[in-house]
C-alpha positions as CSV (number, residue, x, y, z in Angstrom):
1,X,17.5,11.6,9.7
2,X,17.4,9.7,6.5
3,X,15.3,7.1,5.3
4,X,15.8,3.9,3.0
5,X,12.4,2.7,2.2
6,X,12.1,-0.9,0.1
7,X,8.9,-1.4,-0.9
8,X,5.6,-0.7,-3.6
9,X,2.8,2.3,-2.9
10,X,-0.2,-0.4,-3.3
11,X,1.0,-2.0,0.2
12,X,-1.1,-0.1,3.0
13,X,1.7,-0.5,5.6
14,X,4.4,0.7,3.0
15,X,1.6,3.7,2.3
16,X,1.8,4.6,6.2
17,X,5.0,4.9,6.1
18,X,5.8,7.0,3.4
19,X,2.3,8.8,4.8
20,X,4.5,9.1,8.4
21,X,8.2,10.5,6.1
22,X,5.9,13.1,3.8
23,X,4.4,14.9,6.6
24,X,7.5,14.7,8.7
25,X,9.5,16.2,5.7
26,X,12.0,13.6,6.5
27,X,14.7,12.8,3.9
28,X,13.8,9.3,2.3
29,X,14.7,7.5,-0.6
30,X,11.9,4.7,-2.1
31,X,13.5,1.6,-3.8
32,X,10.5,-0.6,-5.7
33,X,13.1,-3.2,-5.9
34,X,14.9,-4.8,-2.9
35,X,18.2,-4.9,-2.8
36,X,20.1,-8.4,-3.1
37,X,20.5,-8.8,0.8
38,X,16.8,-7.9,1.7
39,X,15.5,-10.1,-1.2
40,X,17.2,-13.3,0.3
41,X,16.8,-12.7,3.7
42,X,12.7,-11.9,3.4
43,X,11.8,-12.4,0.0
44,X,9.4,-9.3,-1.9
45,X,8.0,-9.0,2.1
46,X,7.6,-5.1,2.5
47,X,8.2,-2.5,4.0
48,X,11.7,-3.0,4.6
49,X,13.3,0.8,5.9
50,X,16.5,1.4,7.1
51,X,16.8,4.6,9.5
52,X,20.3,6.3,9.7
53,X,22.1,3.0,8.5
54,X,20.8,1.4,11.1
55,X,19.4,-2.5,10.8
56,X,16.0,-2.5,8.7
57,X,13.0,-3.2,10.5
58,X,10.0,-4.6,8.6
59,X,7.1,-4.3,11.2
60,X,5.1,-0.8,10.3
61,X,4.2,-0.2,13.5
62,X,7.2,-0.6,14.8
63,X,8.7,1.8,12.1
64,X,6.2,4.6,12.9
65,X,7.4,4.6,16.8
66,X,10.8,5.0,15.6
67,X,9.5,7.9,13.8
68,X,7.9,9.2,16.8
69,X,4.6,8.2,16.7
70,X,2.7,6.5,19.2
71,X,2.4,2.8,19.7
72,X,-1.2,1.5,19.2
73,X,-3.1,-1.0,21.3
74,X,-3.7,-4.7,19.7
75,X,-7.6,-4.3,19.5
76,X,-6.7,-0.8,17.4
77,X,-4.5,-2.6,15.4
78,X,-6.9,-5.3,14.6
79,X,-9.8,-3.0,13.7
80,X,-7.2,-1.1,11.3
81,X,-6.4,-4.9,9.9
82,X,-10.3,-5.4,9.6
83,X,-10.8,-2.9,7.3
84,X,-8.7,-4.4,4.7
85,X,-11.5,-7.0,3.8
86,X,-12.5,-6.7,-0.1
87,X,-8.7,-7.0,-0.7
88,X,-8.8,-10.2,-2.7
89,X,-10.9,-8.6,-5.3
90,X,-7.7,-6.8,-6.6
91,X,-7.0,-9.4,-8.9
92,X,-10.7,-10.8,-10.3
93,X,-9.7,-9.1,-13.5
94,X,-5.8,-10.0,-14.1
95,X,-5.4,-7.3,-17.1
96,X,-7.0,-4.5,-14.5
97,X,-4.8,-6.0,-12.0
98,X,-1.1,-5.4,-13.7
99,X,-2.7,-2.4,-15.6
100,X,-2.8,-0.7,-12.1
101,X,0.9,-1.4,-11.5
102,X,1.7,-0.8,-15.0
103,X,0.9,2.8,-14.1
104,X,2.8,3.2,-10.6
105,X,6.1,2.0,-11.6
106,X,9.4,3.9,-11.2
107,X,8.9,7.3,-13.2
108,X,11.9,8.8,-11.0
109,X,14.9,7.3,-11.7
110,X,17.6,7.6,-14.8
111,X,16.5,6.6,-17.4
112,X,18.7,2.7,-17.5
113,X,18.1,2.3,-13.9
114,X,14.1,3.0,-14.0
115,X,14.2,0.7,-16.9
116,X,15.8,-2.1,-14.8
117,X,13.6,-1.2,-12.0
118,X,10.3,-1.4,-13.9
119,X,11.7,-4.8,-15.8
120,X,11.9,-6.3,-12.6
121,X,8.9,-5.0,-11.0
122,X,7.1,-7.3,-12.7
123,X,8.3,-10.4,-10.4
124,X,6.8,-8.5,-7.4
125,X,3.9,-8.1,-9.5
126,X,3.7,-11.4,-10.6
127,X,4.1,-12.6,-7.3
128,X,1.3,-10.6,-5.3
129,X,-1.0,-11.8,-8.0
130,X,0.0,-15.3,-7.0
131,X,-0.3,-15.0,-3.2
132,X,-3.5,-13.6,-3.7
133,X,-4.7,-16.1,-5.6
134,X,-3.6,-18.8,-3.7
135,X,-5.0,-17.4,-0.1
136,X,-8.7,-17.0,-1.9
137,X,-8.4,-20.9,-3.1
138,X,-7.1,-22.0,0.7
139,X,-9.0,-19.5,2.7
140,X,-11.9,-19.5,0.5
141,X,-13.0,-16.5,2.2
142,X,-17.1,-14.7,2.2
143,X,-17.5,-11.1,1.4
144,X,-19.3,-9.7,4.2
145,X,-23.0,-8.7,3.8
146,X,-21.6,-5.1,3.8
147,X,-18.2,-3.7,3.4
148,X,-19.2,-0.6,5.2
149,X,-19.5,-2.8,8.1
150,X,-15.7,-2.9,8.8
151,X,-15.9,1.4,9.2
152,X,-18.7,1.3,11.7
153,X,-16.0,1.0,14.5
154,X,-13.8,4.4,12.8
155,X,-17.1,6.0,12.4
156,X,-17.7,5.6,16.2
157,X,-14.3,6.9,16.9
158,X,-14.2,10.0,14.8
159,X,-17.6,10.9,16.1
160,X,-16.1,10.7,19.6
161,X,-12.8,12.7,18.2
162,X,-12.9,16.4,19.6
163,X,-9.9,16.9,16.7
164,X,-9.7,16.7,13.1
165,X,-7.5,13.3,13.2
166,X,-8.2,10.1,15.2
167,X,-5.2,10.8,16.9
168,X,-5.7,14.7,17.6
169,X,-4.8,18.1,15.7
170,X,-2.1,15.8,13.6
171,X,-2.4,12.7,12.2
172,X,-1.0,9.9,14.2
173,X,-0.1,5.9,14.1
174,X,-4.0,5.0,14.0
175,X,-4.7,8.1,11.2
176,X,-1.7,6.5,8.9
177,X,-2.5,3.2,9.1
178,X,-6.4,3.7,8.6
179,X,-5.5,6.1,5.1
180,X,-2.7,3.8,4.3
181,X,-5.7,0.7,3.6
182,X,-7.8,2.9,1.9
183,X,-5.0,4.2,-0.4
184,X,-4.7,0.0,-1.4
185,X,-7.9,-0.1,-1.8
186,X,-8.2,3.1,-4.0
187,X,-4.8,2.2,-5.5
188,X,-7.2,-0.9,-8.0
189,X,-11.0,0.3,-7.0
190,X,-12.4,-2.7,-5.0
191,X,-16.2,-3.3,-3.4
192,X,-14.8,-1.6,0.2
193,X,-13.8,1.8,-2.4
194,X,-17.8,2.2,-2.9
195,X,-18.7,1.5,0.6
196,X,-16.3,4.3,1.6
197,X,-18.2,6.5,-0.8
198,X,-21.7,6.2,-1.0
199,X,-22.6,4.4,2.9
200,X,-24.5,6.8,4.7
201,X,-23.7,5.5,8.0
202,X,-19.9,6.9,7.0
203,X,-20.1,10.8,7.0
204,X,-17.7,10.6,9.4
205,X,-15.2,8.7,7.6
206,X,-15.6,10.6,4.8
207,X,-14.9,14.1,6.3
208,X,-11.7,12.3,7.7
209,X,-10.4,11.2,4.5
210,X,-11.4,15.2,3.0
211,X,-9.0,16.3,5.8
212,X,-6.6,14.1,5.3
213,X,-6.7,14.5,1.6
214,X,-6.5,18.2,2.1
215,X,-3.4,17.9,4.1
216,X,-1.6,15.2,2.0
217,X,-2.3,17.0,-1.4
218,X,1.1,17.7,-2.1
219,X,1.8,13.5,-1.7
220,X,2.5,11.7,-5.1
221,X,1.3,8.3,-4.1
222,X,-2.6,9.8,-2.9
223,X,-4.8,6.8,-4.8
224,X,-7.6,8.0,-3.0
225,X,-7.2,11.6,-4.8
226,X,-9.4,10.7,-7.2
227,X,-12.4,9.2,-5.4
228,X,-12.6,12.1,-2.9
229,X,-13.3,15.4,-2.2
230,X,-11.0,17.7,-2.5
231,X,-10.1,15.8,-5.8
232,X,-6.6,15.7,-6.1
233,X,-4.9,14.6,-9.6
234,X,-2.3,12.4,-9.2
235,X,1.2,13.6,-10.1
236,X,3.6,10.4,-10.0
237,X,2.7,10.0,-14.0
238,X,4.5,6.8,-16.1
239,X,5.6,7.2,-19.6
240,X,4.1,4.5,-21.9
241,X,8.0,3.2,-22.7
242,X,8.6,2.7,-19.4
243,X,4.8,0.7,-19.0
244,X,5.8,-1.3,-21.9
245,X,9.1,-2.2,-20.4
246,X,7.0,-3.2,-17.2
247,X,4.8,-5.4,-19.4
248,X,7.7,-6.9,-21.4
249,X,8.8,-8.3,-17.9
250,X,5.2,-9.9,-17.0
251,X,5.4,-11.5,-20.9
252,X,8.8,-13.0,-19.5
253,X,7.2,-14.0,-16.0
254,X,4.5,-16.2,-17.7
255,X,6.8,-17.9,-20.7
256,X,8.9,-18.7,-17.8
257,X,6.1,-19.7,-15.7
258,X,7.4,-22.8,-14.4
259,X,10.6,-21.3,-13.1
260,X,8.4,-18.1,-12.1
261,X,6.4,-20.1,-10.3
262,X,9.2,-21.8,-8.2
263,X,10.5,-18.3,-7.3
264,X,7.4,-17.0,-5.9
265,X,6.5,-20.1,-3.6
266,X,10.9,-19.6,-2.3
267,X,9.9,-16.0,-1.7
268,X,6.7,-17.1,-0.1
269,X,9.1,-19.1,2.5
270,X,11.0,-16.2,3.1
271,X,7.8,-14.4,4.6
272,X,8.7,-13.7,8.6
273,X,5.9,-15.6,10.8
């Protein structure tokens, strides 16, 4: 099996699928950038992974059954979803904001081509600032009294788990998709990042993510490393060139911002309903 996988480790559904390929020590290839076809047909939407040439799918679900994980019901799906609350403070401080992508871009490629990549990178960066942005100002969305509140339901489950993983001695759809949010949220620390570590209605949580740390260690996109025991030091390191060629591109996105603009609300259309 091999794996073409469009799209940036700060997504949670693009984290549980690269979670899925790294324990499945399936042959995949990660592209930051989308290629010309998937940019026009859905825009910076990700994932977008092609399996064995055949047509992408962009659904992360969807993608984990045809890695051979189980399907998961709609009311497990929406308490994953739920836990992604706290997301919209990734970009109350812009410089903290692009700073964090400034340090997860392309370190992988040659040396032209992760140039280009990282150049460009900064649209997709530019352009998740904006759609953040804009869905606080329309949604004009509360923080909830407590963003340990959103666990409580895991914490039940886990406590109720016989096995070391929601989904028994191995991590499964509901395990990926859980870590995967908490590896966005650790990816740019946000209020639901402290929650996760200091509420003491979460032991249960917490020994999860120490298991699923411990078995993920060797993963170069593990956010969360760094917040939780067994500490584990990141090893997907960016050369300051290659950041300053990341931060050229955002210059270029806001003296063009008029035209940037315009591209982000096209790519904005693009998103599948």
């Amino acid at each position: 099996m091999k794996v073409k996988v469009y799209g940036f480790n700060h997504s949670p559904w693009v984290q549980a699928v690269l979670l899925a390929l790294h324990d499945q020590n399936i042959e995949h290839v990660v592209y930051q950038i989308p290629s010309l076809k998937i940019f026009n047909k859905w825009g910076i939407y990700m994932p977008v992974v092609s399996i064995d040439k055949n047509p992408a799918e962009i659904e992360s679900t969807k993608i984990l059954q045809k890695l051979g994980y189980n399907a998961i019901t709609e009311n497990e799906l929406r308490a994953i979803r739920g836990t992604w609350q706290g997301v919209f403070h990734r970009t109350n401080n812009p410089l903290k904001f692009f700073f964090a992508w400034a340090h997860d871009v392309d370190a992988k490629s040659n040396s032209f081509r992760r140039s280009k990549n990282n150049f460009l990178l900064s649209f997709s960066t530019f352009y998740m600032f904006v759609l953040i942005n804009l869905i606080k100002f329309r949604s004009k969305n509360k923080d909830p009294k407590n963003f340990g509140d959103q666990y409580l339901f895991w914490e039940s489950e886990l406590n109720k788990s016989e096995s070391p993983f929601l989904d028994g001695d191995n991590p499964g759809t509901r395990d990926l998709l859980l870590f995967g949010i908490i590896q966005c949220h650790a990816s740019l620390p946000v209020p639901p990042l402290e929650a996760l570590q200091n509420d003491v209605r979460l032991a249960e949580v917490r020994n999860w993510i120490s298991k699923m740390q411990a078995r993920f260690k060797d993963y170069v996109y593990l956010h969360s490393g760094e917040h939780f025991v067994p500490f584990v030091t990141k090893t997907n390191r960016t050369s300051f060139l290659q950041r300053c060629v990341f931060y050229f591109g955002m210059a270029i996105m806001f003296i063009g911002f008029p035209f940037s603009l315009a591209l982000v609300f096209w790519c904005m259309r693009k998103v599948p309903r």
